[in-house]
BAFI-3210 file (N, C-alpha, C; in Angstrom, 3 decimals, decimal comma, padded with zeros to 6 digits):
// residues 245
n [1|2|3|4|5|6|7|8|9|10|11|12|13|14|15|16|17|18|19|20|21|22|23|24|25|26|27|28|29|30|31|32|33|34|35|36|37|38|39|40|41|42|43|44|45|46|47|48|49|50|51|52|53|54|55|56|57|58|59|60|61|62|63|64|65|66|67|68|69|70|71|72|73|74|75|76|77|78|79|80|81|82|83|84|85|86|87|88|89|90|91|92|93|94|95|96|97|98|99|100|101|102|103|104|105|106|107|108|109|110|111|112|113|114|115|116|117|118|119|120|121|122|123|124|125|126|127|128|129|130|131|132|133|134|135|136|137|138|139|140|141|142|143|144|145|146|147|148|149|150|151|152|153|154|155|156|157|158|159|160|161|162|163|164|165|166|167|168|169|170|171|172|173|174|175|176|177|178|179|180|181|182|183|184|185|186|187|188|189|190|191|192|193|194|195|196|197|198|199|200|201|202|203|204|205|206|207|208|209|210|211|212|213|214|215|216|217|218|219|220|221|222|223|224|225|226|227|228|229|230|231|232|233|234|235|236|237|238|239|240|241|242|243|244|245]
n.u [000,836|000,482|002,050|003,031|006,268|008,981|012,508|015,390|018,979|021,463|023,933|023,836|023,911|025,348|025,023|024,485|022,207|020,213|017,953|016,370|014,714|012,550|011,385|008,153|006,718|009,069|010,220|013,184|016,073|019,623|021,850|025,327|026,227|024,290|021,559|018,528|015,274|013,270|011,585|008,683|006,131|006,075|006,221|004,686|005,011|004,562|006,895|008,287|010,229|011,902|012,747|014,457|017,295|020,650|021,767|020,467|019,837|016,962|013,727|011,083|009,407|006,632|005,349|005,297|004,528|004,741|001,698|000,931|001,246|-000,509|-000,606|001,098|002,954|002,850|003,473|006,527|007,107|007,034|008,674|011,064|011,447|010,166|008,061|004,211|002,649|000,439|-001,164|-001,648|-002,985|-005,139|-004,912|-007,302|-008,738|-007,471|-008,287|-007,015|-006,555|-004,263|-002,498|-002,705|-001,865|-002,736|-005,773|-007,317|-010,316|-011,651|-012,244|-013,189|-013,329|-014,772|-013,786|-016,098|-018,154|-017,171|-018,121|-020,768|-021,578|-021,080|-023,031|-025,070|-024,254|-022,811|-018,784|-016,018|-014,391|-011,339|-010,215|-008,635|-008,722|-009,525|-009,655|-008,483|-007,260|-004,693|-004,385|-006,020|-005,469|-004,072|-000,752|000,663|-001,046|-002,361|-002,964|-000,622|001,618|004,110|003,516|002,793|002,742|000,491|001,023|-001,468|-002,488|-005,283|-007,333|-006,746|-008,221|-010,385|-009,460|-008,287|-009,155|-009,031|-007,661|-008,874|-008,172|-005,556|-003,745|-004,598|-004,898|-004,176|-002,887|-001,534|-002,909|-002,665|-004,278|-004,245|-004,293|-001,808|-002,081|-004,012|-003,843|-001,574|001,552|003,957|003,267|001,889|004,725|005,758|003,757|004,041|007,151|006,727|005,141|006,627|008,817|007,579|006,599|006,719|007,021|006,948|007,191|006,681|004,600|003,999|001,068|000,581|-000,530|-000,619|-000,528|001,531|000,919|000,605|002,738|003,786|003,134|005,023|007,409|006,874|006,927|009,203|010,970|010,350|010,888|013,908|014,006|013,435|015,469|015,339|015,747|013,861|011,717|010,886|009,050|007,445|004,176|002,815|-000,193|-001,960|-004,233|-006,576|-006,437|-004,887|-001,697|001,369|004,414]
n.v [-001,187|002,741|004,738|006,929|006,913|005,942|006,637|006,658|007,819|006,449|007,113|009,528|008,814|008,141|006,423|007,228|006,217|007,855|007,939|005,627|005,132|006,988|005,858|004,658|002,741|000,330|000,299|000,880|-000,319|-000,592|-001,384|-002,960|-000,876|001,535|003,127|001,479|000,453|-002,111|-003,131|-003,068|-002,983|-002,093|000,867|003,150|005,837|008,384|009,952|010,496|010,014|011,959|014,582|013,582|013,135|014,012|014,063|014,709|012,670|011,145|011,071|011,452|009,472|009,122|006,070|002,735|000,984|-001,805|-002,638|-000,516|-002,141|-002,882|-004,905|-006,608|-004,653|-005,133|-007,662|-007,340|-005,822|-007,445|-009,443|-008,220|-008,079|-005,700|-003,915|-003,558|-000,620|001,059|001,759|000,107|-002,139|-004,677|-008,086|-009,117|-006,861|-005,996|-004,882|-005,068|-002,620|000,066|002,087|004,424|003,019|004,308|004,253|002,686|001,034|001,824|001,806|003,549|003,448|006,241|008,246|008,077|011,544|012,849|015,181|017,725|018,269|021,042|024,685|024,585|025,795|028,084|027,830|030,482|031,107|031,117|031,489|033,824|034,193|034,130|032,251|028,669|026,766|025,213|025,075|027,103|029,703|033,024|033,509|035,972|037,187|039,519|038,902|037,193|038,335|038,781|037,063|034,469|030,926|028,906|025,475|023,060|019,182|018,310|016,601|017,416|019,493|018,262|015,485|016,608|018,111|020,138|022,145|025,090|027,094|026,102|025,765|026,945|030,007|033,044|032,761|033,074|030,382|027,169|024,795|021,416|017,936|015,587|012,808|013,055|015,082|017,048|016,307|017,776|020,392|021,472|021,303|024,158|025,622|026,748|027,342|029,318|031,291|031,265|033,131|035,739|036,648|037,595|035,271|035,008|032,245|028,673|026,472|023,193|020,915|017,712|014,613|011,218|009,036|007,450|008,314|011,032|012,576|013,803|016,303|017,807|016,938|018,317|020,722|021,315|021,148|023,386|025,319|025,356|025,484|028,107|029,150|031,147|031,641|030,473|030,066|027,014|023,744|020,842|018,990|015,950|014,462|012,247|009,307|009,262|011,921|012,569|014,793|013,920|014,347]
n.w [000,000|-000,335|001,498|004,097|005,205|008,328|006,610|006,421|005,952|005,398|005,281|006,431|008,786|011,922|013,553|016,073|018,241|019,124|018,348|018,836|021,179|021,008|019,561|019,644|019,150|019,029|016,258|015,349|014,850|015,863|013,411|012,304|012,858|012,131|012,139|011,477|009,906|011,613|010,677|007,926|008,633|011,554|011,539|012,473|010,952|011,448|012,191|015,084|015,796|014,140|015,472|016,618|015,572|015,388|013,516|011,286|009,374|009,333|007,559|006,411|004,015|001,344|000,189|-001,763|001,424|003,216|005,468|008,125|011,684|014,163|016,001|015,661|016,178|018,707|019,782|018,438|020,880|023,033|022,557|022,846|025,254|026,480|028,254|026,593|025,351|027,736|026,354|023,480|021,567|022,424|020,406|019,697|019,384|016,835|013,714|011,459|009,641|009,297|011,715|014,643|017,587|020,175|018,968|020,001|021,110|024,306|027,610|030,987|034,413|036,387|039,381|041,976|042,782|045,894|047,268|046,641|043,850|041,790|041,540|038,486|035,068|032,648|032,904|032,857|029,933|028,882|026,416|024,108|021,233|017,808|014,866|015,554|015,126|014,111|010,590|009,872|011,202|010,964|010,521|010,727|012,502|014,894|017,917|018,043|018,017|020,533|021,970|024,601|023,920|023,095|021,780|021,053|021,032|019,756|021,283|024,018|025,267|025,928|027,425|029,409|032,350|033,382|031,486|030,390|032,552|034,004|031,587|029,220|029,590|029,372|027,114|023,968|021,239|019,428|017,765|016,589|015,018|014,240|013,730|012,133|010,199|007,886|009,008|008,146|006,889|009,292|010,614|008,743|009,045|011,509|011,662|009,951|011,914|013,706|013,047|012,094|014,522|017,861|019,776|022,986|024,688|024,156|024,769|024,472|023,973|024,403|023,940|025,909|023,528|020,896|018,472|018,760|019,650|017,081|016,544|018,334|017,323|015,218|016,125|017,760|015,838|014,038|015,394|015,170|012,621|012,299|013,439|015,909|019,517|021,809|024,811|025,804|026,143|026,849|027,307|028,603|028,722|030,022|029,019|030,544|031,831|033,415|034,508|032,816|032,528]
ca.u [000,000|000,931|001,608|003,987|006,801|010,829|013,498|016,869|019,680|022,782|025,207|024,210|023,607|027,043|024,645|024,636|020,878|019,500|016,328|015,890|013,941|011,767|010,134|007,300|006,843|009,836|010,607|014,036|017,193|020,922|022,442|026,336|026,615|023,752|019,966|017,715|013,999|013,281|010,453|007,819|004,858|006,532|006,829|003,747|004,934|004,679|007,848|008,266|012,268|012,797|013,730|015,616|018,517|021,156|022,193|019,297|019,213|015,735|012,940|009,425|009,047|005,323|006,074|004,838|005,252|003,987|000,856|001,410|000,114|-000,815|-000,654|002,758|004,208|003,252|004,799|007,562|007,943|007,031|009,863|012,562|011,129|010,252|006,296|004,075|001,725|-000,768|-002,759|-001,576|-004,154|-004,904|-004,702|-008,688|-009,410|-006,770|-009,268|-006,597|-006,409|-003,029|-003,229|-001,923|-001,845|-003,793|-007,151|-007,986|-011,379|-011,544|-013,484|-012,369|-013,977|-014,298|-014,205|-016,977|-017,859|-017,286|-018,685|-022,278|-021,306|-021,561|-024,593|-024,758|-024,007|-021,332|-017,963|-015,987|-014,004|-010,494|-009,493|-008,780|-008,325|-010,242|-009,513|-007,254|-007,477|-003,361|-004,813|-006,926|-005,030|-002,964|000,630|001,142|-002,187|-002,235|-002,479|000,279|003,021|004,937|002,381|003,263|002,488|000,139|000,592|-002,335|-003,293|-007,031|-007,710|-005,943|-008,934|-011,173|-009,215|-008,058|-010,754|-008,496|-007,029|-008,458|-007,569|-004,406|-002,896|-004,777|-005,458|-002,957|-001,928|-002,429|-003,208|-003,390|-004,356|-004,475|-003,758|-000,405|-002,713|-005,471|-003,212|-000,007|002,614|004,941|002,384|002,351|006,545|006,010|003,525|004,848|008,029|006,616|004,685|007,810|010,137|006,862|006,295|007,725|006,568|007,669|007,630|006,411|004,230|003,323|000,262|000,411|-001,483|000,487|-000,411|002,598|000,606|000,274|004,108|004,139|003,230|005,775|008,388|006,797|006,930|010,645|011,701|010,353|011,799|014,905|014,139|013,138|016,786|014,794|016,062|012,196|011,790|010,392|008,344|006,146|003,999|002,274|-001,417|-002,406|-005,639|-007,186|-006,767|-004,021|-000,200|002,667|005,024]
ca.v [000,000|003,806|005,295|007,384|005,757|006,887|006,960|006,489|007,845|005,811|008,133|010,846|008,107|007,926|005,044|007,177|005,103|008,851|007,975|004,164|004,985|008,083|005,193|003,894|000,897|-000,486|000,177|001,113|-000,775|-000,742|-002,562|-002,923|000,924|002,568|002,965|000,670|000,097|-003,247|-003,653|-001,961|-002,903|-001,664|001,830|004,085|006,660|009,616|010,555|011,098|009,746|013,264|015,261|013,341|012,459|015,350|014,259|014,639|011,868|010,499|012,314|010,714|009,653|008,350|004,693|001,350|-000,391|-003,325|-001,764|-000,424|-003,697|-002,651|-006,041|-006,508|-003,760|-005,765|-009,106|-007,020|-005,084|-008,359|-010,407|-007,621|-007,985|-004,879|-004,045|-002,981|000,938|000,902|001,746|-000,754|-003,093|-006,762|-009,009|-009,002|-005,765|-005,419|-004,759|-005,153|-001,092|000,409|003,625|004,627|001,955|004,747|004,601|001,159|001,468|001,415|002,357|003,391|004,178|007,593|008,213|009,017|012,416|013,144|016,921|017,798|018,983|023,127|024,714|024,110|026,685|028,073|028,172|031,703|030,748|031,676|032,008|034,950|034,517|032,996|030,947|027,975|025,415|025,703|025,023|028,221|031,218|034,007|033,630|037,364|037,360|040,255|038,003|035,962|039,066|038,768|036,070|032,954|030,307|027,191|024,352|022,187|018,044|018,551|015,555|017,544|020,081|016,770|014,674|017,253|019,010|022,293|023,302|026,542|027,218|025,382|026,073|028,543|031,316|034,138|032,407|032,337|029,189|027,029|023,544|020,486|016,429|015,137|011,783|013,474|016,238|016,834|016,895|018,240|021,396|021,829|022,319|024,487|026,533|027,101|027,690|031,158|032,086|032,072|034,044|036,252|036,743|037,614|034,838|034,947|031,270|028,054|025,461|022,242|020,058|016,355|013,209|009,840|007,835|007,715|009,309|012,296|013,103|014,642|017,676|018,074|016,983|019,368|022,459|021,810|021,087|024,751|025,883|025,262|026,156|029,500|030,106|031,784|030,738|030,857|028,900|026,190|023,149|019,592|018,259|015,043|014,069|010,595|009,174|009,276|013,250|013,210|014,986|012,352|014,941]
ca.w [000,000|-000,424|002,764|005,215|006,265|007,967|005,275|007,443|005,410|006,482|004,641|007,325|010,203|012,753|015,026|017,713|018,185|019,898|017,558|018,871|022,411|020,876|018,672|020,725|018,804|018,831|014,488|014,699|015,680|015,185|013,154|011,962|013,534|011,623|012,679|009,932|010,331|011,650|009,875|007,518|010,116|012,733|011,811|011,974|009,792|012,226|012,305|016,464|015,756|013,370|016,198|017,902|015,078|015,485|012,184|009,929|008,958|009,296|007,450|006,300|002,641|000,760|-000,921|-001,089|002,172|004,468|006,337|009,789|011,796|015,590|016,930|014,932|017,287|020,505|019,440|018,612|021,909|024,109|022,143|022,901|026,568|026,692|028,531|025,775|026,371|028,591|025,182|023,036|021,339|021,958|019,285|019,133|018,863|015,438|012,432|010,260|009,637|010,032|012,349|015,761|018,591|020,423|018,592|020,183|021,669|025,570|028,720|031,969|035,478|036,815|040,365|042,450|043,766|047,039|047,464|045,945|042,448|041,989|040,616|036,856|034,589|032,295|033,175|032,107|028,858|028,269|025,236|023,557|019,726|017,269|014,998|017,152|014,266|012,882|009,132|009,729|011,761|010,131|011,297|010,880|013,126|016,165|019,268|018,344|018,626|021,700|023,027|024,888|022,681|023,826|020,387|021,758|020,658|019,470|022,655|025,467|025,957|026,039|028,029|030,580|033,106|034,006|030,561|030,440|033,542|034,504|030,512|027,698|030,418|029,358|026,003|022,662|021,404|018,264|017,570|015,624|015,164|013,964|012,763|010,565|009,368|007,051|009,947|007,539|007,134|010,573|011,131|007,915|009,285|012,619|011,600|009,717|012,569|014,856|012,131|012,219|015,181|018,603|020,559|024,116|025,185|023,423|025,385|023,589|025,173|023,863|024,394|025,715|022,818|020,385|017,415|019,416|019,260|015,849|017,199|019,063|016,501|014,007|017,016|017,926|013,913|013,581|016,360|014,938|011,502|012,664|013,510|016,864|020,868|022,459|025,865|025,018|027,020|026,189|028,928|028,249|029,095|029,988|028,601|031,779|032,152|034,332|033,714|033,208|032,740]
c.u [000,882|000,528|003,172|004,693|008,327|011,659|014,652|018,032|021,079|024,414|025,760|024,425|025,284|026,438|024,564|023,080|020,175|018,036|015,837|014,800|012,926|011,027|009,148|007,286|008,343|010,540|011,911|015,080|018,519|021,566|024,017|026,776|025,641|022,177|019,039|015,763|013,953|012,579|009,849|006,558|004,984|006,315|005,327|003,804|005,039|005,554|008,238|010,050|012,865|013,227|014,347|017,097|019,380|022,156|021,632|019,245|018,205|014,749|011,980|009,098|007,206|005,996|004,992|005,203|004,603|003,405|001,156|000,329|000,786|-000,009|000,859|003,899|004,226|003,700|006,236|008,169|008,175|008,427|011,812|012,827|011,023|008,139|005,658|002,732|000,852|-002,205|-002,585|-002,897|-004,281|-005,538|-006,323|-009,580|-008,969|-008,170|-008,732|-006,365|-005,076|-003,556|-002,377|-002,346|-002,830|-005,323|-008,006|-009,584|-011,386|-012,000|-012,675|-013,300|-013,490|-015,069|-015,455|-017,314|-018,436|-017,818|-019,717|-021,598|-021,925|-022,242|-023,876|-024,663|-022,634|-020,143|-017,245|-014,488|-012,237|-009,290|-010,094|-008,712|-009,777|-009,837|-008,340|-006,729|-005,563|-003,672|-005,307|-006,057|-003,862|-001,798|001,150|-000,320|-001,521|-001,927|-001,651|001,628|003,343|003,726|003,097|001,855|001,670|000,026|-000,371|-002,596|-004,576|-007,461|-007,167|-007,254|-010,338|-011,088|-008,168|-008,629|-009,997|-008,107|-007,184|-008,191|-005,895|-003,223|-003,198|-005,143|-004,106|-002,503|-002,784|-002,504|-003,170|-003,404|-004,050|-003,853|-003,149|-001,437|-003,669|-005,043|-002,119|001,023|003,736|004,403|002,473|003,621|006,410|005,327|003,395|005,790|007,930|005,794|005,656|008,525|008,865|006,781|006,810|007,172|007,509|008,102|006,694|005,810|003,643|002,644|000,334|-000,476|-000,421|000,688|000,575|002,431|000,752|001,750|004,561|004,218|003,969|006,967|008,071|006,826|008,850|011,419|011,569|010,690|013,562|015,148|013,839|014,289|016,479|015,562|014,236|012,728|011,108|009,938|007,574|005,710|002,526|000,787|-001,837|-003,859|-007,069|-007,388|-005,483|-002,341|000,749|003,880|005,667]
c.v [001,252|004,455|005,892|006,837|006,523|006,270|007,271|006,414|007,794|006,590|009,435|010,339|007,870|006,778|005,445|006,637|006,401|008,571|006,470|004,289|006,402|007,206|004,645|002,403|-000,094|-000,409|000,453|000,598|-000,237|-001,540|-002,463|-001,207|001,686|002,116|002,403|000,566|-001,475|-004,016|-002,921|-002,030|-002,477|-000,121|002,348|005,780|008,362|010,585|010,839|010,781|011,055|013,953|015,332|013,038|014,170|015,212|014,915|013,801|011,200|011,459|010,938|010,855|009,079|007,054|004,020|000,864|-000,795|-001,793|-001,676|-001,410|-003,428|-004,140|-007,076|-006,433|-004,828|-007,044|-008,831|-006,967|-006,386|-009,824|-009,378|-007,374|-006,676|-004,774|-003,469|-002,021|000,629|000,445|000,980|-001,735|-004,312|-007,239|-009,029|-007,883|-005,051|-005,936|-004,744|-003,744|-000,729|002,026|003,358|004,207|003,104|005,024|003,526|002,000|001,035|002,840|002,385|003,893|005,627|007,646|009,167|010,563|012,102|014,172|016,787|018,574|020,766|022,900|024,708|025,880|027,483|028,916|029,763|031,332|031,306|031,732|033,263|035,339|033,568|032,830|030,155|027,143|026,109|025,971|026,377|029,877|031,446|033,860|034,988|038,024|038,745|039,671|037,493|037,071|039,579|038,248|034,973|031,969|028,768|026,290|023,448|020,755|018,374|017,848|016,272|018,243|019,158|016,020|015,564|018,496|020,167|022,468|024,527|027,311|027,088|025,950|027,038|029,804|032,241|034,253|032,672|031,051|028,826|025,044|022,590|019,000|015,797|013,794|012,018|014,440|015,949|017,619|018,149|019,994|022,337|022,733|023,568|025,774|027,280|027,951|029,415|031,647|032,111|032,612|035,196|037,018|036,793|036,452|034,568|033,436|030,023|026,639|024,380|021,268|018,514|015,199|012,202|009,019|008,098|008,497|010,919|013,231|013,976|015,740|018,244|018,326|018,803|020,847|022,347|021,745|022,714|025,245|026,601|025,972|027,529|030,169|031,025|030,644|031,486|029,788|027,972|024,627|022,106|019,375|017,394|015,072|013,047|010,729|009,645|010,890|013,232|013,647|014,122|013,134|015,895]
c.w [000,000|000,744|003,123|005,577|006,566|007,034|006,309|006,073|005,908|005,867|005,930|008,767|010,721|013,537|016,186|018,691|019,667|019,441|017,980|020,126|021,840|019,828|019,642|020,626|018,130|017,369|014,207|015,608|014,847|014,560|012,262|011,841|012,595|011,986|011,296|010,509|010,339|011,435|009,385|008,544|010,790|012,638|011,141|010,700|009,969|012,106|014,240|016,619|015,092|014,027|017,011|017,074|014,659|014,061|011,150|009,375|008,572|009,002|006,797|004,665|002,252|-000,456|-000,526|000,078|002,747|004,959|008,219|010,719|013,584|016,388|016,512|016,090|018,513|020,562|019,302|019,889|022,916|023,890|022,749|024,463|027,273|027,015|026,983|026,192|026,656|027,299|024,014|022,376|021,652|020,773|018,780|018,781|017,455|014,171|011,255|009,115|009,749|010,457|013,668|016,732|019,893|019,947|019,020|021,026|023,627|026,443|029,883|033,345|036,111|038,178|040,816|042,868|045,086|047,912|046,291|044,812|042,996|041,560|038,931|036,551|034,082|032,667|032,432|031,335|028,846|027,630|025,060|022,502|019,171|015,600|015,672|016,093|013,646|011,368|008,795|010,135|010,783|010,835|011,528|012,057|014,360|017,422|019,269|018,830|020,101|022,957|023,715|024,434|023,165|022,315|021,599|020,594|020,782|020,854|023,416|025,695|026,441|027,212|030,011|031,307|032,923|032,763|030,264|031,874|034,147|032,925|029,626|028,692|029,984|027,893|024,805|022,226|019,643|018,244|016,557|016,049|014,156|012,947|011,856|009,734|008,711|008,021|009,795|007,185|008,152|010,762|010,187|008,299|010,747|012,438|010,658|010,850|013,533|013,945|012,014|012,993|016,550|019,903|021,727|024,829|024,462|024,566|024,832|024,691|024,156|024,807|024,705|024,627|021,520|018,900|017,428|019,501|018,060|015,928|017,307|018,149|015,626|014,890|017,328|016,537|013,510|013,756|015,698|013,365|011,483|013,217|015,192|018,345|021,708|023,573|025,485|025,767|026,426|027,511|028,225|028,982|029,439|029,589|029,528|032,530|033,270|033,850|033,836|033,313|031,496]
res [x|x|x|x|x|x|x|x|x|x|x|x|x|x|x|x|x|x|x|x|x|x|x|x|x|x|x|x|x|x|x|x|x|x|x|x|x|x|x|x|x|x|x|x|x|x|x|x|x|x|x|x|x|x|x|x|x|x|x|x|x|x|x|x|x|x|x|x|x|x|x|x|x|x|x|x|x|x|x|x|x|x|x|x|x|x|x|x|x|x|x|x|x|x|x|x|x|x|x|x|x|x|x|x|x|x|x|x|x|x|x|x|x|x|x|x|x|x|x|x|x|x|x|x|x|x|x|x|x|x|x|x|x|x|x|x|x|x|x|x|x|x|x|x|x|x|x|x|x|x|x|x|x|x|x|x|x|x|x|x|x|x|x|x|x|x|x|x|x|x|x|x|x|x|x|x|x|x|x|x|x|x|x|x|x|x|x|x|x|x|x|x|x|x|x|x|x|x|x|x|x|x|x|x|x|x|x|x|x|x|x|x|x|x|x|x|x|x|x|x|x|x|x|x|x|x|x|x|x|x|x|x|x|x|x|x|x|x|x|x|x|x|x|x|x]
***
């Protein structure tokens, strides 16, 4: 099939194997001193290894290859004796789809309350721009000069109660998802709204599940291509709404 996949160019690769633990699923080993993919199943296609190789080496081509095969990865990871993510699929829930080992379907209990809920009625909002959507806002936009900068996973304001509170209160903001979008887009249009723009500090919100990383890649790839020193920050989400770190 025609799909996304990394492209490891062993000309630029030294082996220093910085890109082997930033794969989730296991897709990339060493082998005779240069980083190879260790399978086409294995490797979702993401890219979450691009900004970790201080070579450049590894960048994300479109080809034929073997379909990305969920239940692949966890035979992999459980053969290299390594646990496999919380969010992982079992073997009966693979539909034979390739996609990101976070989309499995699953349920979870939420604790009781303990205190009588407040009175109903809506909370007070804050954001301050509009549009949030990356695909959509002007990079030369007003709010963004000499803003601090929230990149948000579409799932974090979902999956975590305080975000406007605890993270978009102060900030500007912009969104989107690394798996339904053109990642490569993303770094592209980042990277003109920081050469744009004077943004004061750069906070990226991500999801745990390993799709959710692109983001990230594509906010520090810009970073860098923006020639700019911004402060600069990731802080993960667990499924469950709570921070991992």
């Amino acid at each position: 099939m025609l799909r996304k996949i990394v492209k490891i160019d062993p000309d630029k690769c030294n082996g220093c194997g910085e890109c082997v633990p930033s794969c989730a699923e296991g897709a990339i080993t060493i082998i005779n001193g240069k980083a190879v993919l260790a399978a086409e199943n294995l490797c979702d296609g993401l890219g979450a290894c691009l900004g970790e190789c201080p070579q450049g080496a590894i960048s994300v081509e479109e080809r034929e290859a073997d379909e990305f095969d969920e239940v692949a990865v966890e035979k992999h990871l459980t053969a290299q004796g390594k646990p496999a993510p919380a969010h992982a699929p079992q073997p009966e829930a693979h539909h034979g789809g390739g996609g990101c080992p976070g989309s499995r379907a699953m349920s979870f209990d939420r604790p009781q309350e303990t205190q009588p809920a407040a009175a109903t009625g809506s909370r007070q909002s804050q954001l301050g721009q509009w549009p949030v959507q990356l695909s959509l806002v002007s990079t030369s936009a007003a709010y963004f000069q000499g803003a601090d900068l929230l990149i948000t996973a579409d799932c974090v304001p979902v999956a975590y109660a305080g975000y406007h509170e605890d993270f978009l209160k102060g900030k500007a903001v912009v969104m989107g998802c690394p798996k339904l979008d053109d990642n490569n887009f993303y770094q592209q249009k980042l990277t003109e709204l920081f050469v744009k723009s004077e943004v004061k500090s750069i906070t990226v919100l991500k999801m745990e599940v390993p799709c959710c990383g692109g983001i990230a890649v594509a906010a520090r790839q810009a970073l860098a291509a923006s020639g700019k020193q911004i402060p600069y920050k990731e802080i993960t989400i667990g499924i469950k709404g709570d921070i991992k770190g």
